[in-house]
C-alpha positions, 0 to 999 in steps of 0.5 A: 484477542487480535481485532480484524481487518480484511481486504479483497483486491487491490489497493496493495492487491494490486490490480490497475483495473478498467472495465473488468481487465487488470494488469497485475501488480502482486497476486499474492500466489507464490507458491513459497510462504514468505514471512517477517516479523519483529518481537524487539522495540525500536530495534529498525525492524526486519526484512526479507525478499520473497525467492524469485522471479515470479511472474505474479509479482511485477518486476518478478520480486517482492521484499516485506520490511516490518517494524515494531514500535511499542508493545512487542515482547519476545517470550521466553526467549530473545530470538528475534521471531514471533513465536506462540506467546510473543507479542510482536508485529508480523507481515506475511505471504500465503495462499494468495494473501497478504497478512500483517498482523500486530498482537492485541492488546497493545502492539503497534507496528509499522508494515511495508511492501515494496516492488522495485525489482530485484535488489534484495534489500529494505532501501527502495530501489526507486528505479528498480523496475525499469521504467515500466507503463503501468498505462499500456500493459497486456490486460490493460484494455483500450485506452490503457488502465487509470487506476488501481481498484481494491475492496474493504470486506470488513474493518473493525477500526481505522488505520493509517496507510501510504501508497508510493509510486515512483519514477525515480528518486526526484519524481514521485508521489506518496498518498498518506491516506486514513482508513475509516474502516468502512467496506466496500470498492474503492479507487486510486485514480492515476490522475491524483497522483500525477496532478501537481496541484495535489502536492501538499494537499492534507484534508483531515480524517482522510488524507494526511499528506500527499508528498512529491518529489523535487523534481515532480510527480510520478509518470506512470508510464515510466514507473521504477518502483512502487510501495504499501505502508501500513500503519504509517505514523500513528502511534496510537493504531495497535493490535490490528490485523489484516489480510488483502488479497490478490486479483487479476480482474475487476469491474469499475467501481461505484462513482463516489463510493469512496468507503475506505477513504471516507466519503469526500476524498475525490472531491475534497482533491479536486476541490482543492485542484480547482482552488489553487488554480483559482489562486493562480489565475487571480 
């Protein structure tokens, strides 16, 4: 039996949304399926470019990567896809959703989707992109987009994620972040990734780690890639299963609601930003 979670919109969905208008990172509507998966342990995982360019992808492509860590098991025979009765981890692109699933009862696996142009492989193209502004795009409304906007349907248990978004190499920033399974809007506001204060920041339950470049944060009006990773470093997550789906508009959401993250995430940022600042002055 495989346990559930379903996303609408867009953490990975990928909307940067304001006032009911969005400008599209991935609709998810290819008309090819696009699938990988992994049935070997340990073996460095699988990868694939969806065919392109589309212009519901942002930078026309998109590239799946996905890693069994434990549990997986290629029955009858080892060919390395995830037939009827394999137990494995899969990531796949149909109908307007992204799926990634890990075979219950025990499979854990790693899932990671990566927008940086068309370079055709699972190292991310940090520059890939082009310097795109995520700010100021068509959709965008006045005063440019601040954020990206997604929605838990459901969850049936916790899991660990990462969004990255990137300049280049040097100046980036990755939010490590922890599901709690709860439902409902939520936001990623641009100022938490480029806020220097944030770097380093860990609140346990809710966000693991917040990693930046050597060089700074990310600028998002000169953004060479992007990337979602499911299930990020947790061996103790398997069998889970999820489906996001793409967007083009949204509303703003609840202030405070901060479901997926779990209640204090904003403010356990800030709250931190406000203290290091504090420490700076004194």
């Amino acid at each position: 039996m495989k346990r559930y979670v379903q996303f609408g919109g867009a953490l990975a969905a990928l909307t940067l949304s304001l006032n009911a208008q969005a400008f599209v990172i991935d609709l998810f509507t290819d008309p090819a399926l696009q699938t990988v998966s992994d049935v070997v342990n340990g073996a460095g995982g699988t990868f694939n470019q969806s065919p392109g360019p589309h212009a519901s992808i942002v930078g026309g492509y998109r590239d799946l990567f996905v890693d069994a860590i434990s549990g997986a098991v290629d029955q009858p025979v080892a060919n390395g896809v995830c037939d009827p009765g394999d137990a494995c981890s899969e990531l796949t692109v149909a109908g307007g959703v992204l799926s990634f699933s890990n075979d219950s009862p025990s499979v854990n696996g790693v899932a990671e989707v990566q927008w940086d142009g068309n370079d055709n492989s699972s190292t991310l193209d940090y520059t890939g992109l082009g310097g795109l502004d995520f700010v100021d795009q068509v959709g965008c409304p006045p005063g440019g987009c601040d954020r990206f906007t997604f929605n838990v349907l459901a969850a049936d248990l916790g899991f660990n994620f990462a969004v990255g978004v990137y300049t280049d190499s040097t100046h980036f920033t990755e939010f490590n972040l922890v599901s709690d399974g709860s439902t409902g809007v939520d936001t990623l506001f641009f100022a938490d990734f480029t806020d220097p204060f944030n770097c380093g920041l860990v609140v346990p339950g809710v966000i693991n780690s917040v990693t930046c470049g050597a060089g700074g944060v990310v600028d998002f009006t000169d953004v060479g890639a992007m990337r979602l990773v499911l299930n990020t470093q947790d061996p103790g997550i398997a069998a889970v299963d999820l489906a996001i789906e793409g967007i083009t508009k949204t509303g703003i959401p609840e202030p405070g609601t901060l479901a997926l993250l779990g209640a204090g995430f904003a403010a356990a940022g800030r709250l931190a930003r406000r203290r290091r600042r504090k420490d700076r002055v004194a």
